[in-house]
N, C-alpha and C positions, 0 to 999 in steps of 0.2 A: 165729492160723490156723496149722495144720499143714502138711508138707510131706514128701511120702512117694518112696521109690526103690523099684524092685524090685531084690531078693537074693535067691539061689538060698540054700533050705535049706542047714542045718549037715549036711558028711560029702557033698551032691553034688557033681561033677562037671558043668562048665560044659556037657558034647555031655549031660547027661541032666538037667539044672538045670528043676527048676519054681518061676519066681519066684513070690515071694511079698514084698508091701508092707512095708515096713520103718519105722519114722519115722527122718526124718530132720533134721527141726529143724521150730522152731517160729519163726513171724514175729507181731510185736504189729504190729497197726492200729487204727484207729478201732472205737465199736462197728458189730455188724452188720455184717461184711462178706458182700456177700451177691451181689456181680456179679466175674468176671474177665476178664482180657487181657493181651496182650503185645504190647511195642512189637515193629515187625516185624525187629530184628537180634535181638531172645530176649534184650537185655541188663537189661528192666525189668520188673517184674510189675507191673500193674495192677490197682486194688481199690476195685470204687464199696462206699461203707461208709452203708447208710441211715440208723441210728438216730446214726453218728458224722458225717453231713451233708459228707462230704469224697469225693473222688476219692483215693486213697493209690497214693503207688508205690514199690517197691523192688527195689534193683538185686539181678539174681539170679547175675551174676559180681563175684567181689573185684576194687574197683577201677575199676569199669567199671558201669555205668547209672546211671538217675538215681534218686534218691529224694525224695519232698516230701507233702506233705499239704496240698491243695489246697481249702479248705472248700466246699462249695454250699449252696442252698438242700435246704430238708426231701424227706427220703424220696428220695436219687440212686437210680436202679436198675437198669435197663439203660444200655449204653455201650457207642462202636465207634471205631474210629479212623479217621478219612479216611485216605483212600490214598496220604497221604505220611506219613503216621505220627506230623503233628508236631500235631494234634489231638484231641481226643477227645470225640464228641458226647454226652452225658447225656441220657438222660430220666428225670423224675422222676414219682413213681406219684399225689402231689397238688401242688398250688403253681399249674399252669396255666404251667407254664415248659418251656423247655427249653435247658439251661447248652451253653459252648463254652469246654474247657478247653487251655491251651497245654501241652504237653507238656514242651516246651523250659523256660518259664518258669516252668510248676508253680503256675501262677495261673488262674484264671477270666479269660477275656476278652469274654466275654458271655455274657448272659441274654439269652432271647428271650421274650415274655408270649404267654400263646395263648389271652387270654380273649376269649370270644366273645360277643357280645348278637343277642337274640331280641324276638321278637313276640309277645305272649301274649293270649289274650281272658279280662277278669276279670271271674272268676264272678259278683257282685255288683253292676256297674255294668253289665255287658255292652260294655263301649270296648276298646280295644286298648290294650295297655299297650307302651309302646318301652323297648327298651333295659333290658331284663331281661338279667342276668349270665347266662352260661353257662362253666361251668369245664373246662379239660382236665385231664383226671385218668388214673391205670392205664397212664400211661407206661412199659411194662418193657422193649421193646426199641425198637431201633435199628438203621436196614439204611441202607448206604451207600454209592451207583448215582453214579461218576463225583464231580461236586461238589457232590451234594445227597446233606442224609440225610433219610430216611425216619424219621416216628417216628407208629406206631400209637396211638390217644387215644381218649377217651369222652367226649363230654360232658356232662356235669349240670347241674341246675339245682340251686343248692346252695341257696338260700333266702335269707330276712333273718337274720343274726345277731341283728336287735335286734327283733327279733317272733318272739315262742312260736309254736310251729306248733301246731293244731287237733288236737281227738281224732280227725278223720277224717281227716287229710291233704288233698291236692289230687285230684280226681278226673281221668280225662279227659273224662268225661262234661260236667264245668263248664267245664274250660280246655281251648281247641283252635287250635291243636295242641299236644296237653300228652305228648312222649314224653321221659318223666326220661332217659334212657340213650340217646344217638345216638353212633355209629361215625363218628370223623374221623381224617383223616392231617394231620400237618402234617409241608410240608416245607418244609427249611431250605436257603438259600444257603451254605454252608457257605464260600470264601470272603469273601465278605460279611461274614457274624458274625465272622468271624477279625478281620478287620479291623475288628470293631467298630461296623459301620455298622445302624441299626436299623430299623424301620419294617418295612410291609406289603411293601415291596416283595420284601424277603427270608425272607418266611416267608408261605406260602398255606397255610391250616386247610382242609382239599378234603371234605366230608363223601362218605362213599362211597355209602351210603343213603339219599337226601336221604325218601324216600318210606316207609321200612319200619322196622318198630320192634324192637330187639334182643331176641331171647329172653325175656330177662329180666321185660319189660313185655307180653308177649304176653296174658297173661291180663286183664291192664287196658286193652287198646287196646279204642275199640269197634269193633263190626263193620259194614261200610258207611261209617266214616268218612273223606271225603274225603280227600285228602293235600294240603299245602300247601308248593308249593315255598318251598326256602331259596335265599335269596342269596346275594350277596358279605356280608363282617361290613361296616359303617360306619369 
């Protein structure tokens, strides 16, 4: 990763100077780095790195900040720092998680899971099927209101690993309510996971459109199809 200053052209004068980017060094991180931030005294750079599965930090005065490389789980991508600066929330774009990194310690202190199950009706028997996975995925950012973070999510139905899927796929016409792509927030106790403590009680998955189906699936929804509210997850 690069790191650039601006410098006034060769031969101007500082009252007539038009800077222009300079390089100025180069920093090695993990692969992909592809998120930034700073702790809030400017003494640390921070760097979620996806394909190198880590939080990276490096001090940006001699002498002074910290540095470590903090592994997580796949795909880190957005990240924000609560408002004392001594954590730093991740979210990840697949995994169904969402990491709590110490700053201080340069370690993970928790993983939070955000998988959710569903109710499906199967096309062949006609019965309701319980407790069908639903994944949080497309984690990029992270907004941080007081001691809870916000983290925008999708969820999917990702399938059976161990059954081939069909040359037609799932329709919705046979499974309802069948929308592959639903919009959820989940947020996090943010002291809570500091400390480590786990469970529902510190992280609600709130879906925002329990009723409407995302862009995406607009042309495979049908028309007239009832809506069926969602619940609490189990």
């Amino acid at each position: 990763m690069a790191s650039f200053e601006a410098r006034c052209a060769p031969g101007e004068q500082d009252a007539e100077c038009s800077p222009e980017l300079a390089p100025r060094g180069r920093i090695a991180t993990p692969p992909e780095p592809i998120a930034l931030g700073m702790t809030p005294d400017g003494g640390t750079l921070l760097v979620a790195c996806g394909w190198g599965r880590a939080l990276f930090a490096h001090p940006l005065r001699e002498g002074d900040g910290l540095s470590f490389t903090a592994p997580l789980a796949r795909e880190p991508r957005g990240f924000a720092l609560d408002k004392t600066g001594r954590f730093a929330i991740v979210a990840h774009a697949v995994g169904s998680r969402v990491s709590v990194v110490s700053i201080e310690k340069g370690s993970v202190l928790h993983e939070r899971a955000l998988d959710w199950r569903d109710k499906v009706l199967d096309p062949f028997t006609s019965s309701v099927v319980a407790n069908v996975p639903r994944h949080a995925v497309q984690g990029f950012a992270v907004a941080v209101l007081g001691e809870r973070a916000h983290v925008p999510l999708v969820l999917v139905y990702p399938g059976d690993p161990l059954v081939s899927s069909g040359g037609y796929g799932l329709s919705v016409e046979e499974i309802a309510p069948y929308f592959p792509h639903e919009p959820a927030l989940a947020v996090l106790d943010i002291p809570a996971a500091a400390r480590g403590e786990s469970g529902e009680d510190n992280t609600d998955v709130i879906l925002r459109t329990p009723y409407d189906v995302v862009s995406a699936d607009a042309s495979r929804a049908s028309a007239g199809r009832p809506p069926r509210p969602k619940g609490a997850p189990p």
